[in-house]
C-alpha positions in Angstrom: 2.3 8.5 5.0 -0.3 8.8 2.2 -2.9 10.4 3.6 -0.7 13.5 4.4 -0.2 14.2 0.5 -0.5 18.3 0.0 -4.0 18.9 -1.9 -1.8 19.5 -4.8 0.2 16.3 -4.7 -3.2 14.1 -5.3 -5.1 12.3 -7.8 -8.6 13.9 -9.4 -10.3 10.9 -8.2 -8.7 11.5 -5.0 -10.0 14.6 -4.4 -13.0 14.3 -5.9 -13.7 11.6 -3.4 -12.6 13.8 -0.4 -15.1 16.5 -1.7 -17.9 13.5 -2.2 -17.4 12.3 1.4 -17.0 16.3 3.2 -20.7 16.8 1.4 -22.3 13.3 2.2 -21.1 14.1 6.2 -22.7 17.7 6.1 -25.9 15.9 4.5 -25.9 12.9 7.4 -25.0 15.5 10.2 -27.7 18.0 9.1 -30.7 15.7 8.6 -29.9 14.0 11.8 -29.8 17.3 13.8 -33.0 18.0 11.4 -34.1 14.5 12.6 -33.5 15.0 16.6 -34.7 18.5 17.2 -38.1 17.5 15.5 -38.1 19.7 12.7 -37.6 16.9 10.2 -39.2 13.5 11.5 -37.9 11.7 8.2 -34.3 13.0 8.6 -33.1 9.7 9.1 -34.7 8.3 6.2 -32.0 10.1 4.4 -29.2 10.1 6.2 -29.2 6.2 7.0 -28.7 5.4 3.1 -26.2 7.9 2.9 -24.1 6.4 5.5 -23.5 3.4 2.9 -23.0 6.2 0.4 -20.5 7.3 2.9 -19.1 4.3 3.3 -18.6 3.1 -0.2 -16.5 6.5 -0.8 -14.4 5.0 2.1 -14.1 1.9 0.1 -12.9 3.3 -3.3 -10.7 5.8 -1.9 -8.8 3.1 0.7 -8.8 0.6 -1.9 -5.4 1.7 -2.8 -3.9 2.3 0.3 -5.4 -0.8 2.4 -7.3 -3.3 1.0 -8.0 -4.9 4.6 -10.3 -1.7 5.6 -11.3 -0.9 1.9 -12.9 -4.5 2.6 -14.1 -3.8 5.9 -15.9 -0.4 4.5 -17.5 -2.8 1.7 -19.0 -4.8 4.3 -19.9 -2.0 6.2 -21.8 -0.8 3.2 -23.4 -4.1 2.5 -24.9 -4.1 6.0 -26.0 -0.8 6.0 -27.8 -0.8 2.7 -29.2 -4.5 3.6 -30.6 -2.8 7.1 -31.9 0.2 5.3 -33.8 -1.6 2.7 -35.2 -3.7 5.6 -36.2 -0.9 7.7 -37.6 1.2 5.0 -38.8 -1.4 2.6 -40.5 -4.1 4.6 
């Protein structure tokens, strides 16, 4: 299966992308706690954008592998960044 490659065994891009995406989840979990506990009322200011952040990752790093959920992640990221802008914009 690909996703079980040894850390060794992949790409730069690969793992630079599985780096990208470890951060960006730490970011979206922290100000979210941040958010809910009241210590950061904007906290999901941040963290909503970066879930299309999160989700584009998704996209370049499945495009390989499956192009059916890469595509599914690119929509997901369209929607997300249409909402945001809405929310935050308007």
């Amino acid at each position: 299966m690909y996703m079980k490659k040894r850390w060794n065994e992949r790409t730069k891009l690969e793992k630079i992308i599985g780096i990208s995406r470890i951060i960006v989840s730490l970011v979206i979990i922290y100000a979210s706690i941040m958010k809910f506990i009241n210590i950061w009322p904007k906290g999901l200011n941040i963290a909503i954008p970066l879930f299309a952040l999160y989700y584009l990752l998704e996209t370049i790093y499945n495009w390989k592998i499956d192009k059916d959920m890469a595509a599914l992640s690119l929509i997901m990221t369209i929607i997300i960044t249409v909402v945001s802008c809405a929310v935050f914009f308007l």
